[in-house]
C-alpha positions as CSV (number, residue, x, y, z in Angstrom):
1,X,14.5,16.3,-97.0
2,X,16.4,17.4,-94.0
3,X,13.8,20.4,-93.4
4,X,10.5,17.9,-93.9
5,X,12.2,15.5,-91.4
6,X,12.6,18.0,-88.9
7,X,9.1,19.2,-89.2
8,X,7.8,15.8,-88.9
9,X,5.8,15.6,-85.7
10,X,7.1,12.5,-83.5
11,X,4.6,10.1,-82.8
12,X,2.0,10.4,-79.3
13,X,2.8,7.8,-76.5
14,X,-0.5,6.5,-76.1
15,X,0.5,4.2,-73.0
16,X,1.7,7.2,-70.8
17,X,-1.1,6.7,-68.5
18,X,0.5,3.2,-67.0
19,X,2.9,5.3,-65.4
20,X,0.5,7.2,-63.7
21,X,-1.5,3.4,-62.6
22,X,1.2,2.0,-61.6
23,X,2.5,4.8,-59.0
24,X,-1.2,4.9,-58.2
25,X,-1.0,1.2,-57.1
26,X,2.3,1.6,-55.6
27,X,1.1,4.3,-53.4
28,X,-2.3,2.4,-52.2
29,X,-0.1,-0.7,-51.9
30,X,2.0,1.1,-49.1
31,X,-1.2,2.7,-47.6
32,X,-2.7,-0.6,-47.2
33,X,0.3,-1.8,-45.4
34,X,1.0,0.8,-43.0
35,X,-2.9,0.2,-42.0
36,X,-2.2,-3.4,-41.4
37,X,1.0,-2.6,-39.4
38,X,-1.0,0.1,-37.2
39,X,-3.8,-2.6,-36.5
40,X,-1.7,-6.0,-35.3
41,X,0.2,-4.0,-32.4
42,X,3.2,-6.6,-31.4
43,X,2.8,-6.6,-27.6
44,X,6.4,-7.9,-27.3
45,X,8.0,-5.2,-28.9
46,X,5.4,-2.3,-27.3
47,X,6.7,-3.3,-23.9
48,X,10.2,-3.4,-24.9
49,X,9.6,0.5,-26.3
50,X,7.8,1.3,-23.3
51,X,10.3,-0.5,-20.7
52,X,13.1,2.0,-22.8
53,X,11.5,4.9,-22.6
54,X,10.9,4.5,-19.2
55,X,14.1,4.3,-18.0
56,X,15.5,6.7,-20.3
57,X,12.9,9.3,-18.2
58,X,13.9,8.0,-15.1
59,X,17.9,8.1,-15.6
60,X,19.2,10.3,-13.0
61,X,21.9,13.2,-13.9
62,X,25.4,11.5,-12.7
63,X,27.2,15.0,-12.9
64,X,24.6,16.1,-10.1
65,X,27.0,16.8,-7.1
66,X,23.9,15.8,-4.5
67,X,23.1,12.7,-4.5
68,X,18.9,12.6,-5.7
69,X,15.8,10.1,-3.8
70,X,16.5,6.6,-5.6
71,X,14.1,6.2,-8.6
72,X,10.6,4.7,-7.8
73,X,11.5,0.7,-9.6
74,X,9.5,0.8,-13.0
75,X,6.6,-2.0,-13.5
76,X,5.3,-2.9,-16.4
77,X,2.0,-2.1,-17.6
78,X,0.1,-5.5,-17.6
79,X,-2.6,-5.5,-20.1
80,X,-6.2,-5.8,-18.6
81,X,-4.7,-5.7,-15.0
82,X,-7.2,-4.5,-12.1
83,X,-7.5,-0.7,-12.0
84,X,-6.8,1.2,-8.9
85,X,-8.7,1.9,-6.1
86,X,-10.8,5.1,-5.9
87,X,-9.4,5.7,-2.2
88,X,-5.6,5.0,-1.0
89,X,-5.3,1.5,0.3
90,X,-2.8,0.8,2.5
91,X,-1.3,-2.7,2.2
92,X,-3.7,-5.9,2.5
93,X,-2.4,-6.8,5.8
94,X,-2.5,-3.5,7.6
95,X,-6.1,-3.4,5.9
96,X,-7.3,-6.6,7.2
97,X,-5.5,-6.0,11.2
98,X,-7.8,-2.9,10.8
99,X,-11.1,-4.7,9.6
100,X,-10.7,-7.1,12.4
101,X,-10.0,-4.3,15.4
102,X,-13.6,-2.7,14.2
103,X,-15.9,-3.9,16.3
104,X,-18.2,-6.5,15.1
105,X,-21.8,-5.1,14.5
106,X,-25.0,-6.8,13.6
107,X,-27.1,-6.3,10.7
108,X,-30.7,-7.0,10.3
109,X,-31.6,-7.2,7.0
110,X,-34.1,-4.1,7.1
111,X,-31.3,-1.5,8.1
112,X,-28.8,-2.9,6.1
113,X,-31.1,-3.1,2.9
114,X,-31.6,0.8,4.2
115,X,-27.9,1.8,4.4
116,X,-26.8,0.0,1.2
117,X,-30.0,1.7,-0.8
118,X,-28.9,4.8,0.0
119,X,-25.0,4.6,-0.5
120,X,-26.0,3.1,-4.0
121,X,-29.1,5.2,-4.9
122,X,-27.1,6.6,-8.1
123,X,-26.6,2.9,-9.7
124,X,-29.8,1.6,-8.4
125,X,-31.4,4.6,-10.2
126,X,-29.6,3.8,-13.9
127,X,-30.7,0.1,-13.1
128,X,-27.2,-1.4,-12.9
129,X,-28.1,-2.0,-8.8
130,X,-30.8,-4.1,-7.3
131,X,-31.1,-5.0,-4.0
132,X,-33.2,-7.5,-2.3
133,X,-33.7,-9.0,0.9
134,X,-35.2,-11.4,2.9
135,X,-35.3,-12.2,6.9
136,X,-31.6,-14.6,6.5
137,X,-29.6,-12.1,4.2
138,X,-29.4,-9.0,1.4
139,X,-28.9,-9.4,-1.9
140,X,-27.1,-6.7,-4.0
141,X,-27.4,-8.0,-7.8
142,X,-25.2,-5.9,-10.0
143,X,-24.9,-6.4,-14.1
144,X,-21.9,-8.2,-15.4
145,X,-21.4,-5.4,-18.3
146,X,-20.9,-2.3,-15.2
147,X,-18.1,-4.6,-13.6
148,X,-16.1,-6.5,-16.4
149,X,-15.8,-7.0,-20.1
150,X,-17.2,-9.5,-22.4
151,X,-15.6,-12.8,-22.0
152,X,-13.2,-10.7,-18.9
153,X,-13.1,-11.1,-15.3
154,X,-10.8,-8.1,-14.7
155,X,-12.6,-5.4,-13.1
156,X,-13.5,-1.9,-14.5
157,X,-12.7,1.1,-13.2
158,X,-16.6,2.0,-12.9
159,X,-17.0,-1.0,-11.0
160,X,-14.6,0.4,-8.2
161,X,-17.2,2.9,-8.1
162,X,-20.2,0.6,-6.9
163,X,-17.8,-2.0,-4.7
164,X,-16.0,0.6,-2.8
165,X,-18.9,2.4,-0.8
166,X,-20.6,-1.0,-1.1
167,X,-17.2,-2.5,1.2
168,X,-17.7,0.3,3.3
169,X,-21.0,0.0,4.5
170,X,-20.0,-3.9,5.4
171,X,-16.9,-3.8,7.8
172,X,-17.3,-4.8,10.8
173,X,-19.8,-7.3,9.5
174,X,-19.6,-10.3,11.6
175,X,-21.9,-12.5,9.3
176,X,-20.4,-13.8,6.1
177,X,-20.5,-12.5,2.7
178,X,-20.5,-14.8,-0.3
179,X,-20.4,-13.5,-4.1
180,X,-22.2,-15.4,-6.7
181,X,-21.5,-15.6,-10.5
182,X,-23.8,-16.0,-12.7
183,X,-23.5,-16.2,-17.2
184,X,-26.0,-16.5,-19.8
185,X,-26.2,-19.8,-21.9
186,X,-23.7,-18.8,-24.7
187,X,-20.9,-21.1,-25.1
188,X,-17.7,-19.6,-23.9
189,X,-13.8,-21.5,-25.2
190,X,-11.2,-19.0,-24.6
191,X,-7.6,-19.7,-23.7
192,X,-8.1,-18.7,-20.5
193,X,-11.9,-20.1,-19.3
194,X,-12.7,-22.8,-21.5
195,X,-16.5,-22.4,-19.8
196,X,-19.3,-20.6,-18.3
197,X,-18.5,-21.8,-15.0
198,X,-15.0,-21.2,-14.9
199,X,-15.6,-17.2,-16.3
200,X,-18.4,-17.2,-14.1
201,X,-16.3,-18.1,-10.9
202,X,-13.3,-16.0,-11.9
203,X,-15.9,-12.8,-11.9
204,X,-17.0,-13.6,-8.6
205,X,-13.2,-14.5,-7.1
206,X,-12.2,-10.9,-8.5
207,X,-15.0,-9.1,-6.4
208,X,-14.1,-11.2,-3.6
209,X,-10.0,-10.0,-3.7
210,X,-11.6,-6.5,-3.9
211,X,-13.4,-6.7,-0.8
212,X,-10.2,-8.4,0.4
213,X,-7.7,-5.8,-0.4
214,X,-10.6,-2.7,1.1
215,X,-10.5,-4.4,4.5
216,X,-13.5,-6.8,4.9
217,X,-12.8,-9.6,6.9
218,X,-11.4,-12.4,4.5
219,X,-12.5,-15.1,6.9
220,X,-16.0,-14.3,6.4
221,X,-15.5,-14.2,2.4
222,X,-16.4,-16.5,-0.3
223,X,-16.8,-16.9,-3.8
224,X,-19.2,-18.8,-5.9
225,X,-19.9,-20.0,-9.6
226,X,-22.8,-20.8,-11.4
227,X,-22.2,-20.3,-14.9
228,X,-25.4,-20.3,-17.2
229,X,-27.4,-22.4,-14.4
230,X,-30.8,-20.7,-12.4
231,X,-31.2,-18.0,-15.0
232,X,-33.7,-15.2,-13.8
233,X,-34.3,-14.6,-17.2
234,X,-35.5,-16.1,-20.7
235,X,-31.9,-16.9,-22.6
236,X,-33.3,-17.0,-26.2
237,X,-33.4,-13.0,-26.3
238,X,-30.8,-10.5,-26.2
239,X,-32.3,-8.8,-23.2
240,X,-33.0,-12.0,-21.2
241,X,-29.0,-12.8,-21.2
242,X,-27.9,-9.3,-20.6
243,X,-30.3,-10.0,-16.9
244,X,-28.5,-13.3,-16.7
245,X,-25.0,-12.0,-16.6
246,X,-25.0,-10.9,-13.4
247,X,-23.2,-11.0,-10.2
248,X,-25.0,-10.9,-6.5
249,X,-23.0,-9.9,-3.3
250,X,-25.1,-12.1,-0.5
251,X,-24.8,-10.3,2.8
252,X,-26.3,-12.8,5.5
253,X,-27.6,-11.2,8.5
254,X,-27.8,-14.7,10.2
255,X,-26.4,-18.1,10.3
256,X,-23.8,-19.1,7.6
257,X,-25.2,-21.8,5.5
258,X,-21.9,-23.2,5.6
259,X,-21.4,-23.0,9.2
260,X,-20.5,-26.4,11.3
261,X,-23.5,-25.7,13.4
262,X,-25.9,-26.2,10.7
């Protein structure tokens, strides 16, 4: 009896594979939440990591005998701020004492039309530049999508690359330059711009600063909204609103429309 019962075979586990499942679902479980916890980035905490590490790089040796140049004060990265300039800037003042010791030059709108073509010929090539003119002022019409991201009025590094020589060309301008902003006809609610017009006149408000802060006179500056109004372009396609997102830079080569005089 002993012999037969030691013989016996013991009876197969047919459930065995549950273990298997359930370490399966454990393992995609955790996968799924490390994804999630990759994707929603808390912004609060990222600064707080990057203020630490930060100052943990720029912590000077105190068992140095010479005493070291003080540490540059750390800033904190603000998301979607304005990039930098392509050239050194030196501070708005000193920029703007400078713009207004040029001597003032007049433009006609033929030889300014001229020298802004040719100082933009790469963007006007690729179609992101137009320029117009007629006998009171120039237009320079550049897309919304080169300067700034959807919905954004924080300008792109690429669009430093079409302002700057663009600035250039105009100091010493003694005729004022307003900058018009213009949206298609898709409703816009964000926190920040609760519509077109607002977006619209923040876009143009950020090109203005630029000029500001490269040296162009701020007293001849101005900025300008018009939100989905005077399209140039049928708003029912895709293609029609991309032409409507736009922003002009109106140089006027005579009288200011806002002038007293007028």
């Amino acid at each position: 009896m002993r012999r037969r019962k030691a013989t016996e075979e013991e009876h197969e586990n047919h459930e065995r594979w549950l273990v298997s499942y359930a370490d399966f679902i454990t393992l995609l479980f955790a996968f799924f939440v490390m994804m999630y916890s990759i994707s929603s980035v808390n912004e609060g905490k990222y600064r707080v990591l990057a203020d630490s590490m930060v100052s943990a790089f720029q912590t000077v040796n105190q068992d140095q005998s010479v005493q070291s140049q003080p540490v540059v004060s750390k800033t904190p990265i603000t998301v979607g701020q304005t990039p930098k300039m392509l050239a050194p800037v030196p501070d708005k003042v000193s920029q703007q004492d400078a713009a207004k010791s040029v001597s003032k030059k007049s433009y006609t709108s033929a030889s300014l039309n001229k020298d802004i073509s040719a100082s933009l010929k790469k963007w006007a090539d690729k179609g992101d530049v137009k320029i117009k003119s007629s006998n009171k002022w120039v237009d320079i019409e550049i897309g919304s999508s080169v300067l700034f991201r959807s919905g954004s009025a924080t300008l792109s590094n690429k669009a430093l690359e079409i302002l700057e020589p663009l600035s250039y060309q105009l100091l010493g301008s003694d005729k004022p330059i307003y900058v018009l902003g213009y949206s298609d006809n898709i409703p816009i609610y964000t926190q920040k711009y609760s519509s077109n017009w607002e977006l619209s006149a923040a876009r143009a408000v950020s090109v203005v600063n630029v000029f500001s802060d490269l040296g162009l006179d701020p007293e001849l500056l101005g900025a300008i909204g018009f939100g989905e109004q005077r399209p140039i372009a049928d708003n029912a396609t895709a293609e029609g609103r991309s032409k409507n997102r736009r922003v002009v830079v109106r140089v006027f080569t005579s009288s200011d429309i806002f002038s007293e005089d007028i």
